[in-house]
N, C-alpha and C positions, 0 to 999 in steps of 0.2 A: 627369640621373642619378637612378634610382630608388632609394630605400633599402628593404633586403630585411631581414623580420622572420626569424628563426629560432628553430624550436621548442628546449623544453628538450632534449629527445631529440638535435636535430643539434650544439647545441652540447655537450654530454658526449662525444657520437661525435666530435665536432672535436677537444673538449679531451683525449682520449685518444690519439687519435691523431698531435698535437703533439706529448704528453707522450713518446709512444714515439718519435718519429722526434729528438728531442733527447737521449733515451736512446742511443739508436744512436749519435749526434753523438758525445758522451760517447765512449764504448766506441773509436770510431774515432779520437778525440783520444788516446786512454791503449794504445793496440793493441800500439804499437810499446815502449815502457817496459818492457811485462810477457815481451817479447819479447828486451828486451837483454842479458841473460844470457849468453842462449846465442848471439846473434850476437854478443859479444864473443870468448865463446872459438872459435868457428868461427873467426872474422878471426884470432885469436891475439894481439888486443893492447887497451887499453884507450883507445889513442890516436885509434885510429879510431870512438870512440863518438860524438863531436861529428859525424861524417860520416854516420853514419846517421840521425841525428835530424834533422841538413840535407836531407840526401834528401827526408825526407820530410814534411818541412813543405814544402821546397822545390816538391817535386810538389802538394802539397794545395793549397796557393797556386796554381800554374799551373790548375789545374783549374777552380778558383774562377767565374774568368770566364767558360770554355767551358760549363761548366754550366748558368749564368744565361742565356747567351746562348740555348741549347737549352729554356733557361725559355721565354723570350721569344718564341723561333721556333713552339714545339710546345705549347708551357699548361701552368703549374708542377706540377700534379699529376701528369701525366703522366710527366714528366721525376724528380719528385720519387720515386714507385713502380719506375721503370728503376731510377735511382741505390740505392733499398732492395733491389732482388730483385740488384744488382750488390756489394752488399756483404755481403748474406745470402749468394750465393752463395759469394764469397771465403771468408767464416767458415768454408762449411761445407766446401770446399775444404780451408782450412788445417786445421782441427779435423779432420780423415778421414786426413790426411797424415800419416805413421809418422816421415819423417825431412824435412831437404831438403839 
Protein backbone atom coordinates (compact mmCIF):
# COMPACT_ATOMS: atom_id res chain seq x y z
CA UNK A 1 0.00 0.00 0.00
CA UNK A 2 1.24 3.42 -0.87
CA UNK A 3 0.93 6.40 1.23
CA UNK A 4 -0.48 9.48 -0.44
CA UNK A 5 0.85 13.10 0.39
CA UNK A 6 -2.00 15.85 0.14
CA UNK A 7 -1.46 19.42 -0.50
CA UNK A 8 -2.72 22.15 1.89
CA UNK A 9 -5.31 23.16 -0.60
CA UNK A 10 -7.12 19.38 -0.93
CA UNK A 11 -7.03 19.16 2.59
CA UNK A 12 -9.11 22.58 3.48
CA UNK A 13 -11.21 21.40 0.33
CA UNK A 14 -11.65 18.06 2.31
CA UNK A 15 -12.11 19.60 5.52
CA UNK A 16 -14.84 21.80 4.25
CA UNK A 17 -16.57 19.57 2.74
CA UNK A 18 -16.71 17.08 5.90
CA UNK A 19 -17.60 19.88 7.77
CA UNK A 20 -20.75 20.55 5.39
CA UNK A 21 -21.91 17.17 4.95
CA UNK A 22 -22.01 16.67 9.12
CA UNK A 23 -23.82 19.83 8.97
CA UNK A 24 -26.58 18.32 6.76
CA UNK A 25 -26.15 15.23 9.24
CA UNK A 26 -27.14 17.58 11.89
CA UNK A 27 -30.14 19.38 10.16
CA UNK A 28 -31.37 15.73 9.13
CA UNK A 29 -31.11 14.41 12.88
CA UNK A 30 -33.27 17.61 14.28
CA UNK A 31 -35.69 17.86 10.88
CA UNK A 32 -38.34 16.04 12.38
CA UNK A 33 -38.52 18.11 16.12
CA UNK A 34 -38.93 21.43 14.45
CA UNK A 35 -41.65 19.73 12.51
CA UNK A 36 -43.66 18.37 15.48
CA UNK A 37 -45.97 21.01 16.14
CA UNK A 38 -47.76 20.72 13.50
CA UNK A 39 -47.90 17.12 13.04
CA UNK A 40 -49.30 16.71 16.36
CA UNK A 41 -52.04 18.80 15.80
CA UNK A 42 -52.71 17.32 12.21
CA UNK A 43 -52.91 13.67 14.09
CA UNK A 44 -55.04 15.59 16.67
CA UNK A 45 -53.40 14.16 19.75
CA UNK A 46 -50.13 14.16 21.66
CA UNK A 47 -50.14 10.43 22.16
CA UNK A 48 -48.99 9.65 18.91
CA UNK A 49 -45.72 11.77 19.20
CA UNK A 50 -43.52 8.76 20.44
CA UNK A 51 -44.82 7.11 16.92
CA UNK A 52 -43.46 9.67 14.78
CA UNK A 53 -40.19 9.94 16.23
CA UNK A 54 -40.23 5.94 16.03
CA UNK A 55 -40.74 6.12 12.37
CA UNK A 56 -38.29 7.93 11.89
CA UNK A 57 -35.49 6.84 13.44
CA UNK A 58 -36.83 3.51 12.71
CA UNK A 59 -36.37 4.30 8.94
CA UNK A 60 -32.89 6.09 9.32
CA UNK A 61 -31.71 3.05 10.92
CA UNK A 62 -33.10 0.63 8.12
CA UNK A 63 -31.36 2.71 5.71
CA UNK A 64 -28.07 2.71 7.46
CA UNK A 65 -27.03 -0.42 6.04
CA UNK A 66 -28.46 -0.16 2.48
CA UNK A 67 -26.42 2.78 2.05
CA UNK A 68 -23.14 1.44 3.02
CA UNK A 69 -23.69 -1.37 1.34
CA UNK A 70 -24.08 0.94 -2.08
CA UNK A 71 -20.96 2.45 -0.49
CA UNK A 72 -19.11 -0.59 -0.99
CA UNK A 73 -20.77 -1.60 -4.43
CA UNK A 74 -20.44 1.97 -6.21
CA UNK A 75 -17.27 4.13 -4.20
CA UNK A 76 -18.35 6.21 -1.03
CA UNK A 77 -18.26 9.52 -2.73
CA UNK A 78 -20.35 8.68 -5.29
CA UNK A 79 -23.04 7.26 -2.99
CA UNK A 80 -22.17 9.95 -0.60
CA UNK A 81 -23.13 13.10 -3.52
CA UNK A 82 -26.65 10.93 -4.51
CA UNK A 83 -27.57 10.69 -0.90
CA UNK A 84 -26.79 15.03 -0.65
CA UNK A 85 -28.53 16.05 -4.04
CA UNK A 86 -31.44 13.42 -2.34
CA UNK A 87 -31.79 15.34 0.64
CA UNK A 88 -31.33 18.74 -0.96
CA UNK A 89 -33.86 17.88 -2.95
CA UNK A 90 -36.31 16.76 -0.15
CA UNK A 91 -35.60 20.22 1.66
CA UNK A 92 -36.26 21.90 -1.18
CA UNK A 93 -39.39 19.96 -1.99
CA UNK A 94 -40.76 20.39 1.57
CA UNK A 95 -39.65 24.13 1.92
CA UNK A 96 -41.73 25.10 -1.76
CA UNK A 97 -44.74 23.08 -0.24
CA UNK A 98 -47.76 25.46 1.07
CA UNK A 99 -49.42 22.78 2.98
CA UNK A 100 -49.43 18.80 3.28
Amino acid sequence: MTSQTFTDTERRTTLAALMIVFLLSALDQTIVSTAMPRIISELNGLNLYSWVTTAYLLTSTVMVPIWGKLGDIYGRKPVLIVGISIFLAGSLLSGISGEF
